[in-house]
N, C-alpha and C positions, 0 to 999 in steps of 0.2 A: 212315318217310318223313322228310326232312330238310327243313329249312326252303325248301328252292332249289326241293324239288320239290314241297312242298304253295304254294306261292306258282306256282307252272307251274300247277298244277292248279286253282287258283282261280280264275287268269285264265282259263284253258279254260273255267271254268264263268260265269262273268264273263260273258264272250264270247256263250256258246250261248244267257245268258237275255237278255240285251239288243239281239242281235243285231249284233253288229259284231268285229271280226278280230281275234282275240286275238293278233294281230302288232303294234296296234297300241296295246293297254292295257301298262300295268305297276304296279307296288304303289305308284305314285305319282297314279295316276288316280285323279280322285274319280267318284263316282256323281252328284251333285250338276250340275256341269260339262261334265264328257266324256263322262257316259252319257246323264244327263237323261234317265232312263226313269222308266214311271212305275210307281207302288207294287206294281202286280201283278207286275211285272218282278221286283221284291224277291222278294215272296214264290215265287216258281219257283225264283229263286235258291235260297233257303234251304233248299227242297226237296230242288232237286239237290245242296248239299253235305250234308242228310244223308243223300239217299242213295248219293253217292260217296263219301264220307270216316266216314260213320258215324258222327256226331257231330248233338248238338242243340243246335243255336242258334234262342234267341228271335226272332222277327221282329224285337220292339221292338230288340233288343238288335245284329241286324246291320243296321238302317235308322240307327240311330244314327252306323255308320260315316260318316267323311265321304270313307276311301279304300279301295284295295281292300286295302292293306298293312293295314289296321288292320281288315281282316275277317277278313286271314291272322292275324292276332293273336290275335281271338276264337276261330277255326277252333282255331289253338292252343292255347290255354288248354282247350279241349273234347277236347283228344284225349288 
């Protein structure tokens, strides 16, 4: 998977746990601001990426994000 498309694929996942149209997120969106969901929202998250991507990221470690480019980062560095 290339960068172009695990970042597609995050914001899909983005998208499903916070409830809003991944047409309208990009890796420039923070969770903070334009998600403003709240912590449980995280933790589904993190769920679903590893159960789509198959990779283990800490909770601590993707709430730390403050965008969703810098959770494709971590997603990164895990795979």
């Amino acid at each position: 998977m290339d960068r172009k498309e695990l970042e597609a694929k995050v914001i899909e996942l983005v998208a499903m746990a916070y409830g809003k149209d991944a047409a309208d997120l990009t890796v420039d969106s923070t969770f903070k601001e334009d998600l403003a969901g709240a912590s449980i929202q995280m933790v589904g998250l993190v769920s679903e990426l590893e159960n789509e991507l198959d990779v283990m990221i800490a909770l601590q470690d993707a709430s730390a994000c403050a965008t969703i480019g810098e959770l494709v980062d971590k997603v990164e560095e895990e795979m």
